[in-house]
Structures are given as C-alpha cells and as structure tokens.
C-alpha positions as CSV (number, residue, x, y, z in Angstrom):
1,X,-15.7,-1.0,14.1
2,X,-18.3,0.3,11.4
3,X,-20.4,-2.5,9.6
4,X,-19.6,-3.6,6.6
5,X,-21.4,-3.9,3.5
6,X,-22.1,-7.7,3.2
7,X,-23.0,-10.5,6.1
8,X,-21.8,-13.6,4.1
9,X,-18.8,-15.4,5.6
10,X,-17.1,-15.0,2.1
11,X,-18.5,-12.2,0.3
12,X,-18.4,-12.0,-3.7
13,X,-16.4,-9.9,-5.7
14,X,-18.8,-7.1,-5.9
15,X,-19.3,-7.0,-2.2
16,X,-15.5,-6.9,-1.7
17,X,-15.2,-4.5,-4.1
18,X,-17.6,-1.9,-2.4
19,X,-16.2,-2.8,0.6
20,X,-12.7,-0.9,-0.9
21,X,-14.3,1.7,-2.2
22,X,-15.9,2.9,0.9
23,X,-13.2,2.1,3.4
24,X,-10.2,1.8,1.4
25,X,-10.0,5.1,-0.8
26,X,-9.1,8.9,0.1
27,X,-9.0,9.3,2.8
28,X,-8.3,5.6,4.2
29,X,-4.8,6.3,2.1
30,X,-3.8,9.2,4.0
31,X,-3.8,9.1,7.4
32,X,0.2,9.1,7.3
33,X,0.2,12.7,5.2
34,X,1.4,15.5,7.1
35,X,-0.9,17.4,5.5
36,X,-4.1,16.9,3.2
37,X,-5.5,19.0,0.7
38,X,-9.5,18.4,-0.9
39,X,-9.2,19.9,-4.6
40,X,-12.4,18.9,-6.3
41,X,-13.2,15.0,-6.0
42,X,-9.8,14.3,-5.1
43,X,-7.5,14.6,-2.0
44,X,-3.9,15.6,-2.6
45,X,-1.7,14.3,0.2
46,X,1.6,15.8,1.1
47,X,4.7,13.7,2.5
48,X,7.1,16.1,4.2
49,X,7.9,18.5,1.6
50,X,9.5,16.6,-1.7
51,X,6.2,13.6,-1.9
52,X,2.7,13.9,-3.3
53,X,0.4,11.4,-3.7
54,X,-2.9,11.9,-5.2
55,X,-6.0,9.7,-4.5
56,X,-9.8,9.9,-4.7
57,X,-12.8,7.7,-4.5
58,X,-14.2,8.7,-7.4
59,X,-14.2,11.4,-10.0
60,X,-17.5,12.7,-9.7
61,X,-18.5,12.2,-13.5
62,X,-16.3,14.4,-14.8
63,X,-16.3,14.3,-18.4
64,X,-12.8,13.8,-20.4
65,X,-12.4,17.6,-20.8
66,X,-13.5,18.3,-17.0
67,X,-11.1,15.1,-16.2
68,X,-7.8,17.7,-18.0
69,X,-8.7,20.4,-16.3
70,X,-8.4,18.6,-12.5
71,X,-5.0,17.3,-13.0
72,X,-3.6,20.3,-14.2
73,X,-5.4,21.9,-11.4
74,X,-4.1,19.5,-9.4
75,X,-0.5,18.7,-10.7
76,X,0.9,21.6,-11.9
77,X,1.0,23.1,-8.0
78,X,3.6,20.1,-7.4
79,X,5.0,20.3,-10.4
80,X,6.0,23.9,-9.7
81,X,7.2,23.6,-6.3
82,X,11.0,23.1,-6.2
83,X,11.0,21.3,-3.4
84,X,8.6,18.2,-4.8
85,X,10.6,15.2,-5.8
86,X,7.8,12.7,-6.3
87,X,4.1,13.1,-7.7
88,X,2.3,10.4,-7.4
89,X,-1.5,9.8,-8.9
90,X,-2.9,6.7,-8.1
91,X,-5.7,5.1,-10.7
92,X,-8.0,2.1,-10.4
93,X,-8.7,0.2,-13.6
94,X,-12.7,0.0,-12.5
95,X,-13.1,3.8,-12.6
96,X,-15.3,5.9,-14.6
97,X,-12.0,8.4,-15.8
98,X,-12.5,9.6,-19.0
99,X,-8.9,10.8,-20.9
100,X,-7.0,10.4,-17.2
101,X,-4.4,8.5,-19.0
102,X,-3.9,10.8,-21.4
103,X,-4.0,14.1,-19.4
104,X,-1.4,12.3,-16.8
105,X,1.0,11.3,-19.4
106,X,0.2,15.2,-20.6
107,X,1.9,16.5,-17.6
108,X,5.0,14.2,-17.5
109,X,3.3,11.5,-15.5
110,X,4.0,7.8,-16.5
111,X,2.0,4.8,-15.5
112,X,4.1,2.2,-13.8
113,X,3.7,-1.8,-13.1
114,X,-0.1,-2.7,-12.8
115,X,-1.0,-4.5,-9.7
116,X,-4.0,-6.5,-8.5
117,X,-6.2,-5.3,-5.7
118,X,-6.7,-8.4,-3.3
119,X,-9.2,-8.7,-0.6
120,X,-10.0,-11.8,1.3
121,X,-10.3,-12.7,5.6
122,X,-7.5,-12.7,7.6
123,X,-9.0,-15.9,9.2
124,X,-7.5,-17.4,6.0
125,X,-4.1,-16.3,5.8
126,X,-3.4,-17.2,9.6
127,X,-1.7,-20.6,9.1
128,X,0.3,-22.5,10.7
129,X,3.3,-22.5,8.8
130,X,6.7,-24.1,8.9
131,X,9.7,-22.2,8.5
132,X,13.1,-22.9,7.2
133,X,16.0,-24.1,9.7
134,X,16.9,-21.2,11.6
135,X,14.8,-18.8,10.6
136,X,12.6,-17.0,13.2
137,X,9.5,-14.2,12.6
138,X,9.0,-11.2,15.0
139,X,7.6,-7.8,15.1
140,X,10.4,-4.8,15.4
141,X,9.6,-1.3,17.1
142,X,12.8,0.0,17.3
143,X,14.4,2.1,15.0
144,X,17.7,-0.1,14.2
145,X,15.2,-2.5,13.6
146,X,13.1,-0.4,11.1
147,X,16.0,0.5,9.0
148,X,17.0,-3.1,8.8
149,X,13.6,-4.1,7.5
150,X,13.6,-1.1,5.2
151,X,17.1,-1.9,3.9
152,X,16.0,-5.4,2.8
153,X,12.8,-4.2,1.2
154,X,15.0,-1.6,-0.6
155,X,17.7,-4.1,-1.6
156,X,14.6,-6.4,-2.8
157,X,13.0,-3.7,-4.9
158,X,16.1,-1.8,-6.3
159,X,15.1,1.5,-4.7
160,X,17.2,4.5,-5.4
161,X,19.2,5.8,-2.4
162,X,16.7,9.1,-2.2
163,X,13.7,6.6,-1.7
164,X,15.3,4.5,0.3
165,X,16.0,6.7,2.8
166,X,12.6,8.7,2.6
167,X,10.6,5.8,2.8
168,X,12.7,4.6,6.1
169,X,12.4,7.8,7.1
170,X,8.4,8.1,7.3
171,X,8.6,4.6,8.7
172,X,10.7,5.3,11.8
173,X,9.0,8.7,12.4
174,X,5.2,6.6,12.4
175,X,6.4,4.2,14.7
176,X,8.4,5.7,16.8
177,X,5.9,8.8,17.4
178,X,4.0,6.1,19.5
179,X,1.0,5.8,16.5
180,X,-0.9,2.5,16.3
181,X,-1.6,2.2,12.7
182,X,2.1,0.4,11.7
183,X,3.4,-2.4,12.4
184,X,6.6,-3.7,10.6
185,X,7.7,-7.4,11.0
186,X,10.9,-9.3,9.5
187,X,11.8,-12.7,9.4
188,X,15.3,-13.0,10.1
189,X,18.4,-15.6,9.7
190,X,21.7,-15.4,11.6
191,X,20.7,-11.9,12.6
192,X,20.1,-10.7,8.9
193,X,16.5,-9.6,8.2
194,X,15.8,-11.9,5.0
195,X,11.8,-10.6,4.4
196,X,9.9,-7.6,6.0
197,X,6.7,-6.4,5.2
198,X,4.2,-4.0,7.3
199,X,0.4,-4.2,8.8
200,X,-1.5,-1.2,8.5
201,X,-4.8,-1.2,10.2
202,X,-7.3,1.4,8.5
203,X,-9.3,3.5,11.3
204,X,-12.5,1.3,12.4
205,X,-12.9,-0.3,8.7
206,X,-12.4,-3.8,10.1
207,X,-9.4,-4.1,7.6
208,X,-5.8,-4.0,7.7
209,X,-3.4,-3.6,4.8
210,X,-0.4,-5.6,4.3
211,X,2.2,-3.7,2.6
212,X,6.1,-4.0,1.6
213,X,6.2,-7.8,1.3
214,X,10.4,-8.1,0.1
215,X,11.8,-11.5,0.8
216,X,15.7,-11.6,-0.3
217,X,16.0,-13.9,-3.6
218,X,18.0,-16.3,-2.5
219,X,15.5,-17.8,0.5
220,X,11.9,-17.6,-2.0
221,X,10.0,-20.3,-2.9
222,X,10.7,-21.6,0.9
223,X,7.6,-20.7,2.7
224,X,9.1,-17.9,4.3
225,X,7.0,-15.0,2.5
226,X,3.8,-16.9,3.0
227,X,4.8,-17.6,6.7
228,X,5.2,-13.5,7.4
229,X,1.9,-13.1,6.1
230,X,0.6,-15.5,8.3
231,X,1.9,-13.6,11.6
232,X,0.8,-10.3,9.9
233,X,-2.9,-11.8,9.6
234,X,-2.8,-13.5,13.0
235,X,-1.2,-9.5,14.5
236,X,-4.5,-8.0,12.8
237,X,-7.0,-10.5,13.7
238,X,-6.0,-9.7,17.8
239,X,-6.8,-6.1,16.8
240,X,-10.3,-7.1,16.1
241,X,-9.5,-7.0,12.1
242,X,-11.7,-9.3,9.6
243,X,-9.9,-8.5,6.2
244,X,-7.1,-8.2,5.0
245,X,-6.1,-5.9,1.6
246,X,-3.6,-6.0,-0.4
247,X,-1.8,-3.9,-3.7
248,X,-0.1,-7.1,-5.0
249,X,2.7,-7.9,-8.1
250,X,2.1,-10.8,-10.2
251,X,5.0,-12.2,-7.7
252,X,2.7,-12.0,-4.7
253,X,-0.9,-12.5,-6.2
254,X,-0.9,-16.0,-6.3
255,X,0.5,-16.5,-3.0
256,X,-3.0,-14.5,-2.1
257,X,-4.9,-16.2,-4.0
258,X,-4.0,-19.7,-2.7
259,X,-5.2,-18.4,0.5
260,X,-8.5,-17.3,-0.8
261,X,-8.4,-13.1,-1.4
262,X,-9.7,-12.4,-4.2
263,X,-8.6,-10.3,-6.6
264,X,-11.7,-7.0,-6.9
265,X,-9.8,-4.7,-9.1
266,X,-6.7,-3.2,-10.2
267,X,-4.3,0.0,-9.5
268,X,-1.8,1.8,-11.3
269,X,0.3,4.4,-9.7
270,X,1.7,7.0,-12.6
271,X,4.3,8.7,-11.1
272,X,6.3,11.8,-12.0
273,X,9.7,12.0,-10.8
274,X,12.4,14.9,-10.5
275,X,15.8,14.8,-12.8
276,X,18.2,17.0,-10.3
C-alpha cells in the first residue's frame, strides 16, 4: 500500500482532495477497460467495442483554444466509429479547463446530473447497524446473483435495456474472470434483492470505491442503504483499505456525510449517446 499524502487521523479537505487526484484519476478509473489509449493529457478507455469513457488528471494548461482542439482529437475517433454507442467524458468542477464545456457540448456531448465527490475513513462507515425484519446482507459471486443485483440497480435508476444489459455484462465478466478488484453485495428480502451496490478496491491506493448504491423505493428511509454501506466498509477495511470514495447524488450525500466523508469536489460526466 503506497503512503498517502497526509498523517492526520482525519485529514482536511485539501489533503483529501490531493489524495483523489493522485490515486483516484486516469488511470485509477480504468483498470476494467479492455483497452486504454494515452492521447495528450488524457487517457481514453475503451469498454468492449460500443463504450468510451474519457478521463484525465489534469489538462496540462492547456489554454481554451488548445482545450477544442483535444476533444475533437479525442472525440471525433468515437464519434466516427459505428460501432460506439456511448462516449463518455468525465469533468471535475475543481479543474483548470478552459472552454471544456463549450467544446463538449460542441461535439454533441451533454453534461448530466452533478454529483459530489466524497472521501472520508472506512473506520467510520463500519457500523453496527440494524436491519429491517427479515432482511439479510451478503456478498454474491455468482452470476445469477450478479444479474439480480444489477436488475435492481437498473430498475432503481431507470436504465435503458441496452445499458442494462451492458453494464451486467461487464459486471459478470470482472467477477467471474476470478479478478479481485469487485465485489458486489445485495441486501435481500424473501429472496428479492431490495439494494445492491459494489466495492472496488483501487490498486495499492489504500482506498476503495463504493459504487451503484440502488435500494428499491419502497424499503428507503429504513436503514437498509446505510446498513449495505456498512458491510461494504467493514469488506474493505479486511483488505487493508483506509478510505473509502465515493461519486454521490444529492440522495446519497448526506447519508455520507452523517458518517463523516467529506465532500472534496465535484464531477460531471457529459455523455454522448447514439440514436439507432
């Protein structure tokens, strides 16, 4: 596990923050990609053949006119190949990024729902928590159980069948391909999976992400969300993990917060999408 950049038991904001920048970006988002390309400052990751995500750790003072002439250099290769379904380019609001907004939106891409950057120990999300009458938390490994948890998380966030499926899809292949970087896990009622949400360890940073957090409407506001969280934090602090990221809605962030991570910055994916 490499040191990180503070010594404090609970670091400020600034030391969090540096703490993402240098663990958390490039290529700390790719190591799922089946392939990676370096054009300029950024990395342009590859998902099968239809998904591209785009992510840096900085833009290497680029100037707004240098800034336009990166993301066509960078976009118009995905935009061009038939078999891309997705671009996605994925901005922090405390970047230096002169006229990025404009020379997305430029090429078709659109900025979606802003969400908060959260950082904090895993030490204190690992509660004790009760959980509703018959409701019980485990990890799942197997592919049955994978879909399941993906099938909530789509029913939770609307997802079109296409993503659905594609997401499950990269899901079951990382888990099942014997990788140690995943972990889903799903609290479950009467056999239904009522909230999922993954752990994803990043290399030897000493953090793990949580990611996917979908609990079913009808069973929020009972603890069971918070709960999940808590077995997630409790699965990465056996790996030797001391903090725990997150990309949070407003639905989640205060959940976080209450916990103590703290919120360091924020992200905005601007996605381009494929009318077939």
């Amino acid at each position: 596990m490499t040191d990180t950049p503070f010594a404090a038991a609970t670091p400020d904001r600034a030391a969090l923050l540096a703490l993402y920048d240098e663990h958390l970006r490039a290529e700390g988002e790719v190591p799922s990609a089946d392939r990676v390309e370096r054009v300029g400052p950024v990395l342009v990751g590859r998902y099968g053949a239809e998904r591209g995500f785009v992510t840096y750790r900085d833009l290497g003072g680029l100037d707004a006119d240098g800034v336009a002439d990166l993301v066509a250099r960078v976009v118009r290769p995905l935009l061009d190949d038939p078999a891309v379904d997705v671009v996605e380019w994925k901005t922090r609001g405390h970047d230096e990024a002169p006229g990025l907004d404009e020379a997305l939106r430029a090429h078709g891409l659109q900025p979606q729902e802003v969400e908060s950057v959260m950082i904090g120990a895993a030490s204190a999300l690992a509660l004790d928590l009760p959980l509703p009458h018959g409701v019980t938390i485990r990890r799942v490994e197997d592919e049955g159980g994978l879909r399941a948890a993906e099938a909530c998380a789509a029913a939770v966030f609307d997802s079109s069948p296409q993503d659905a499926r594609r997401i499950a899809d990269e899901i079951v292949r990382r888990v099942m391909s014997g990788r140690d970087d995943l972990e889903m896990w799903v609290a479950e009622h009467d056999g239904q999976v009522i909230s999922c949400g993954r752990l994803e360890p990043v290399g030897d940073s000493g953090v793990a992400g949580i990611w996917g957090g979908a609990t079913l409407p009808q069973w929020r506001r009972q603890g069971v969300y918070r709960a999940l969280t808590a077995e997630r934090a409790r699965s990465a602090m056996r790996r030797g993990v001391r903090w725990i990221h997150s990309d949070s809605t407003e639905g989640s962030r205060p959940i976080l917060e209450r916990s103590g991570l703290v919120r360091v910055t924020t992200t905005t994916p601007y996605e381009w999408r494929r009318t077939r």
